[in-house]
N, C-alpha and C positions, 0 to 999 in steps of 0.2 A: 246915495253916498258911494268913493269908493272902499270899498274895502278888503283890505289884504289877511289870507287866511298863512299863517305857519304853520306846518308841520309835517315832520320825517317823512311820515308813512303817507300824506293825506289821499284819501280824506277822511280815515282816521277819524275822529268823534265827529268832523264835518261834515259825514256822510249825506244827511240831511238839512244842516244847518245851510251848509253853502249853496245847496242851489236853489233854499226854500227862498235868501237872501237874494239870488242872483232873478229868479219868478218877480220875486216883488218888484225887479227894474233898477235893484241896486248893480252899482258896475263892483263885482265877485273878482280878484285875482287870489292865484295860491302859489307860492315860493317853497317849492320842494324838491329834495333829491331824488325822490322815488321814478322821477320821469327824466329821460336824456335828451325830447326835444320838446317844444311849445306845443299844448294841444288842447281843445277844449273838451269841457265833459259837463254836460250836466247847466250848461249856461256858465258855469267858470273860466276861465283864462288860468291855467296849469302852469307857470315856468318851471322849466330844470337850474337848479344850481347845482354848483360839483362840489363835494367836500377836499378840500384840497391837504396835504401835510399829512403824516403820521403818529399814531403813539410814540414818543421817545423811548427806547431800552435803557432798562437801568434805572428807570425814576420810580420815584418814594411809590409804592401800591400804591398808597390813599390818595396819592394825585392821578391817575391811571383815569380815574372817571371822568374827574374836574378836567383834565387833558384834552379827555375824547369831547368834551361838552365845548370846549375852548374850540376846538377844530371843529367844528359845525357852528359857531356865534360865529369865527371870527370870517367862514365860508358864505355865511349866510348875508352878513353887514357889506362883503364884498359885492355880492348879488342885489344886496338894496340899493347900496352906492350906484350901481349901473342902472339902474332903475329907475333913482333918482335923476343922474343925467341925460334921462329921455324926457323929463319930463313930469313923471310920477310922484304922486304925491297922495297918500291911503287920508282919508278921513278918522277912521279905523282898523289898526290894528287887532286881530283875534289871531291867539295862539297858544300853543300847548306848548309848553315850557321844559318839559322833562327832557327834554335831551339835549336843552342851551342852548337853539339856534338861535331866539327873541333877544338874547342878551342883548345886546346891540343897537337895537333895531330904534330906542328909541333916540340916537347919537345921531340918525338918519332923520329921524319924523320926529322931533321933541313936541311937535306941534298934533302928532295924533294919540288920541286915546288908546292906551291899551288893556284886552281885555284877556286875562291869562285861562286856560281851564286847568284847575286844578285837582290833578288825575289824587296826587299823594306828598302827603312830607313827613320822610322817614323817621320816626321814632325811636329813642333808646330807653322806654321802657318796656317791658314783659310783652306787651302789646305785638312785638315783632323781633325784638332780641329772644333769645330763648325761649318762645312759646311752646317748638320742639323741641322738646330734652335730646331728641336722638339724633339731632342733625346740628350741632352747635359746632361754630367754627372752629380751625385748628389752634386759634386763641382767643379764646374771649371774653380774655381782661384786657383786650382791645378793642373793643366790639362799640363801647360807649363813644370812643373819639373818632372811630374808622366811621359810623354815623352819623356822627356830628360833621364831618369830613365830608359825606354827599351831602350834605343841605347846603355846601357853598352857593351850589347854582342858584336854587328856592332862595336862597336869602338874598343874594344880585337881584334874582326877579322881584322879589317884595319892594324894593325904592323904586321902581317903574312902573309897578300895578298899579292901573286906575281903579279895574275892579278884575274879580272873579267870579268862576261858574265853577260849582261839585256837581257829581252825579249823585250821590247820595249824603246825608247828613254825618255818617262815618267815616267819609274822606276828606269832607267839609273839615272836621273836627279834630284831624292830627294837625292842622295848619295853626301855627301859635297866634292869640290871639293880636296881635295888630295885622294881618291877615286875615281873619276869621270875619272881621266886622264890612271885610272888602267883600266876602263870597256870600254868594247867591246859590243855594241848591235845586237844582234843578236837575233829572234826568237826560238823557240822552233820548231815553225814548224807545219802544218796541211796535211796531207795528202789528196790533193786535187783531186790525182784521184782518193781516195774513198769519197771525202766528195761531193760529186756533184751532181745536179738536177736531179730528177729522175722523167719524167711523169706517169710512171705506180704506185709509191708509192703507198702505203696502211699504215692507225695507225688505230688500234684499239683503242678505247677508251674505259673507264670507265663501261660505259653500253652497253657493246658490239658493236654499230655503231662501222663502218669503216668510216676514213677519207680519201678521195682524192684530187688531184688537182683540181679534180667538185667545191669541199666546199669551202664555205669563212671560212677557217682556221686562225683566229690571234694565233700566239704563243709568251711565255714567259718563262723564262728559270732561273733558279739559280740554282745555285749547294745546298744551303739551303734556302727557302725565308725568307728573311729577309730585312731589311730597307738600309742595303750597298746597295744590287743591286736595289732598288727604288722599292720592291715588294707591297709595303703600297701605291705607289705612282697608279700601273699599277691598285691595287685594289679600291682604291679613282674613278680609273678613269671607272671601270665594268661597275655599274652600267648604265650608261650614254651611252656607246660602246654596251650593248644588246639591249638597246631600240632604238638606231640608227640603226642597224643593227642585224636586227630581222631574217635572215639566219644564221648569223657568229656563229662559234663553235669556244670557245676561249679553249687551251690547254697549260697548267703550267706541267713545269717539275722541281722539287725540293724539297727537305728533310724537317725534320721540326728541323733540329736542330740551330744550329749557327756556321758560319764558319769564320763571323768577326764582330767587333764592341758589343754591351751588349748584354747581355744577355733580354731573356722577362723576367716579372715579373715570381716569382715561379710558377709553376705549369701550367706555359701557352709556346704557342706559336707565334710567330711573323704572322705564316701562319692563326692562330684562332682569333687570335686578329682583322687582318683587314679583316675574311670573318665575323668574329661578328659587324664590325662597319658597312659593305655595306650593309648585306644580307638582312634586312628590304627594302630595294629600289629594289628590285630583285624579281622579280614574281616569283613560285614554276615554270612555264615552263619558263621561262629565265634561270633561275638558271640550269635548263637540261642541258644545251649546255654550262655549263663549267664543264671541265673535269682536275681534280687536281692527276697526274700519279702518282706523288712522284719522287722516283727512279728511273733509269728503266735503263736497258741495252745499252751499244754504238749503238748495231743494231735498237732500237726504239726511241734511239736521233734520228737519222739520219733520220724515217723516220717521222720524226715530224717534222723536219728541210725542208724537200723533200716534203710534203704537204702544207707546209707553203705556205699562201697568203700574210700575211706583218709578219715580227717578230718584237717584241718590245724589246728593250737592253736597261735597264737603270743604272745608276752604280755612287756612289761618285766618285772624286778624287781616285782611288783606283787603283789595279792592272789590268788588262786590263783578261776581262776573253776569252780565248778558244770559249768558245762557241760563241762569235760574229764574229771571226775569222773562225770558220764554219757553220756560218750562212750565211758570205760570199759567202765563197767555195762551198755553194749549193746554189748557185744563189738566196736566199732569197733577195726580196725587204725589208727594213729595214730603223725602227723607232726606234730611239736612245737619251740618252739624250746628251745636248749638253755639256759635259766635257771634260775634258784637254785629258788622254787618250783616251776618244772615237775619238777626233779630230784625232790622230793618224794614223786614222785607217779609218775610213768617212768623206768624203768629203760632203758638204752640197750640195745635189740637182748633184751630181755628181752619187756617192758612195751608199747613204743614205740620210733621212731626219733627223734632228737634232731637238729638241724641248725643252726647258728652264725645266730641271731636277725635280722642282717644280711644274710644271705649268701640272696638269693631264686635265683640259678642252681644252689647247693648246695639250696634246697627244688626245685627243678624235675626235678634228677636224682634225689634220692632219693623226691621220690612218684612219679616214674615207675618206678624199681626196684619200687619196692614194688607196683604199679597190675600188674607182669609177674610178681610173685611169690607165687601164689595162697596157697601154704605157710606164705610169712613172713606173708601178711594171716592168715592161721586159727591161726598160733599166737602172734602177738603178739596177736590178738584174745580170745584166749583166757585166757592169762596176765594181761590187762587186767581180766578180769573177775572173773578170781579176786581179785585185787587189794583190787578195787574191794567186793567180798564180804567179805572179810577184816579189810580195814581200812576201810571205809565206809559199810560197811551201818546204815541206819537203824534198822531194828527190833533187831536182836542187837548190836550194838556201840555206835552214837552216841549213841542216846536214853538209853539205860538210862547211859551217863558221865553225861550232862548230869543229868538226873534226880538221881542219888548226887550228883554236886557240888552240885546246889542245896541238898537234904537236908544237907551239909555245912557249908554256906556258913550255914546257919540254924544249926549250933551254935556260932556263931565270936565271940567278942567285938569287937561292932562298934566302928571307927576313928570317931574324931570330928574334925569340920574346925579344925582348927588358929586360933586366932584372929592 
């Protein structure tokens, strides 16, 4: 078949997908801005498009998103157009939808199936409006229609979906049901014979110290810290956790920007903000033994993960992140908070320990339980990896769904956009 991948960043949740597609001897293209000339990777065919036009000044906020998603459809259907007059012509459409470039696409290919991955569709109840009391808009008896306001794009996509792909059953499940009956849940996938316990591990840290599995290592992880994933919460909870445990070397891994929910005030950070609220409770040698990496390469996740004595995962209502899923896959013992997708995925006193998302003195005693309970760390670490084998494994389980649903998705009678 040919098949065209969409999206911003790719390869993005394709990582896998595309070139398992392109192996099998299907013809793989991918139409993204992320690249400025033609390139192959992976057995794919890469094109660049340009996002062309800008945000208007001056228009309503609530159109501000819708805006920005219009100028990536309407940059992208450009890009197909030229594509079409060489020639081309996709059998399959796969695409991630969340940033509008697909809008379009099928006005180009009415004749090919499309198949959407469905990352999220914003909810306006409790779920993601006001979950935190303490970070609530500057109005939020506008909060319901400013909501309803980003699903424009998700509801365009819904009259061209042939079908869809969740990664988990809780992302599956914000999508209203004449959508819901289109998705297929299915993982992305962990690669769990690289993500797995390693006794000999080494991390370097910050001030040169090596970390081993000797150390009482807590770790925590965002992709940006910020107050989705409960970074305000695990820093509320520092102080308290070095003075308990006066060996532990605690290690954060994450950026300083924003990857969801507001923005900090100008000129600040999420991550400065709550080391300026604790740091006065922190002695100058307490404060030694946390180590804030930033960034850092797949091979120094891993061995942060691989050192790990308990890890803490805390996260809204939100998407369910990767990295708890190979926190698993490397036998990490694991403190969580207790929400709807964590549930997913850890089992209470099975799995992992679960702690009321708020409650940072309720995480302080139970990673200290846990930090004195060698037994409960080796067999919830244990149980986690089975887990994570079972129901996550890349190679036997995820790829080979995604694979059959694409194959699927090619025999379907494609939806046309509605005039």
């Amino acid at each position: 078949m040919k098949i065209l991948c969409i999206h911003q960043n790719f390869p993005g949740q394709y990582k896998h997908l595309a070139p398992a597609l392109a192996a099998k001897g299907h013809e793989v293209v991918a139409l993204t801005p992320k690249v400025k000339k033609a390139t192959t990777w992976n057995g794919v065919t890469v094109l660049p498009y340009q996002i062309q036009g800008q945000s208007t000044r001056g228009i309503h906020p609530w159109l501000t998103d819708l805006e920005t998603k219009l100028l990536r459809a309407t940059s992208c259907y450009r890009a197909a157009l030229a594509l079409k007059k060489q020639g081309y012509a996709p059998d399959v459409i796969l695409a991630h939808h969340g940033w509008g470039e697909s809008l379009f696409l099928k006005d180009v290919w009415p004749q090919a199936p499309m198949g959407l991955y469905c990352e999220l569709y914003h909810l306006t109840t409790d779920t993601f409006v006001g979950f935190d009391p303490e970070f609530q808009t500057p109005s939020p008896e506008t909060d319901l229609p400013r909501i309803r306001m980003k699903n424009i794009n998700n509801r365009l996509h819904e009259e061209i979906m042939d079908a869809g792909i969740s990664p988990t059953v809780f992302q599956a499940g914000t999508f209203p049901p004449e959508w819901r009956e289109r998705i297929t849940v299915a993982h992305d996938g962990i690669d769990t014979d690289l993500v797995r316990a390693d006794p000999q591990a080494r991390l370097e840290v910050t001030d040169g110290r090596v970390l081993t599995r000797d150390d009482e290592v807590i770790t925590f992880i965002n992709r940006n810290l910020e107050p989705y994933r409960g970074y305000h919460i695990f820093m509320r909870a520092l102080p308290e956790i070095l003075r308990r445990r006066p060996n532990a070397q605690v290690t954060l891994i994450g950026g300083d920007e924003v990857s969801y929910g507001a923005k900090p005030p100008k000129g600040k950070t999420w991550k400065q903000i709550f080391i300026d609220e604790v740091v006065d409770e922190i002695s100058e040698a307490d404060w030694q033994r946390v180590h804030f990496l930033g960034r850092v390469p797949y091979e120094r996740f891993l061995s942060m993960m691989q050192v790990s004595r308990v890890h803490v995962y805390l996260t809204y209502p939100f998407v369910l992140s990767w990295s708890l899923l190979e926190a698993m896959s490397a036998e990490c013992a694991i403190i969580a908070s207790d929400t709807e997708p964590v549930r997913e995925a850890l089992t209470e006193d099975e799995t992992g320990w679960l702690v009321d998302f708020f409650d940072h003195a309720a995480l302080v005693e139970r990673l200290c339980a846990l930090l004195d309970d060698p037994e409960a760390r080796a067999r919830l670490g244990a149980n986690a990896r089975a887990l994570a084998r079972e129901r996550y494994d890349l190679k036997t389980r995820c790829l080979p769904r995604h694979i059959a649903w694409v194959e699927q998705l090619a025999t379907l009678t494609p939806r046309r956009p509605r005039d």
